[in-house]
C-alpha positions in Angstrom: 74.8 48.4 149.2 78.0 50.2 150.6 78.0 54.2 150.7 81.4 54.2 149.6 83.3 51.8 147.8 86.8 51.6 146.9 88.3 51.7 143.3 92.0 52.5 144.5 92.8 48.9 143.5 90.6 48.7 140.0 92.3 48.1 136.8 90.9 49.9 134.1 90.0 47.5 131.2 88.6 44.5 133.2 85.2 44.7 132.3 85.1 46.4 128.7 88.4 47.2 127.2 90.3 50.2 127.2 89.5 52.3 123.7 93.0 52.5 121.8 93.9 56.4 121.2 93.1 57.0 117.8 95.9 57.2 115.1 97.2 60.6 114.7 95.3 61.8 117.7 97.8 63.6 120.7 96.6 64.0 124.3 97.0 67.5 125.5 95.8 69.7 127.7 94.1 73.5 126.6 92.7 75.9 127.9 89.6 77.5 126.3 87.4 80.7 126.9 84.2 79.8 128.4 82.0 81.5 125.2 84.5 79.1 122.8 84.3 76.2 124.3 80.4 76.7 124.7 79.9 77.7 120.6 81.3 74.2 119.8 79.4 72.1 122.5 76.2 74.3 121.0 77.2 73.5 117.7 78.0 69.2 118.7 74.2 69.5 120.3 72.8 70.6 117.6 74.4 67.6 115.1 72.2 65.6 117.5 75.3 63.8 118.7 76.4 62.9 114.8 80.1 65.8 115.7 81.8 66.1 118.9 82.6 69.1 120.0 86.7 68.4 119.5 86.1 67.3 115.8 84.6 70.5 115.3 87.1 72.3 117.2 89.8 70.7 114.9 88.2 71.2 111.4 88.0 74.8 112.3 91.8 75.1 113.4 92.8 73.4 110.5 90.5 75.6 107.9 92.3 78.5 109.4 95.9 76.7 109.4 95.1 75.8 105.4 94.2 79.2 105.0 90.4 78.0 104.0 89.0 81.2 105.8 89.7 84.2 104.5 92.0 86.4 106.8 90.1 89.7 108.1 91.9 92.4 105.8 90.6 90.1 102.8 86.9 90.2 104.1 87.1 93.7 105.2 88.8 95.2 102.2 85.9 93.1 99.9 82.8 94.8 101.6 84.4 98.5 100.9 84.8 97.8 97.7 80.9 96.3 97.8 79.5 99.6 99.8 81.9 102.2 97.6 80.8 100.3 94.4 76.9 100.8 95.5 77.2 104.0 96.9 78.7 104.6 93.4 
């Protein structure tokens, strides 16, 4: 067995095919806080491996793109109206 071997010559696919990109799927390159990127690779454990972390990471961009999640004024301005209406 060598201590170093050279793959400078390999061609990826020889052995077990290259996976196709998926369709609608673009490669590009992010850059993420440390504490996000870490919520959604907590949240992928946690699935037990059935959600990656970038499926995750996607559904939430889009609920926000969709406008799914309420935007912060909304939420904000319904729990005043909660506390004034108890406070009463």
């Amino acid at each position: 067995m060598k201590h170093r071997y050279d793959f400078s010559k390999g061609k990826r696919g020889r052995i077990v095919p290259a996976q196709p990109e998926p369709r609608g799927k673009v490669r590009i390159t992010i850059r993420l806080d440390e504490d996000v990127l870490g919520y959604f690779l907590k949240q992928a454990d946690a699935s037990g491996g059935a959600v990656g972390y970038q499926t995750l990471i996607n559904d939430t961009l889009r609920q926000v793109v969709e406008g799914a999640v309420p935007k912060f004024e909304e939420t904000l301005r319904r729990i005043l109206r909660e506390e004034l209406k108890a406070t009463g």
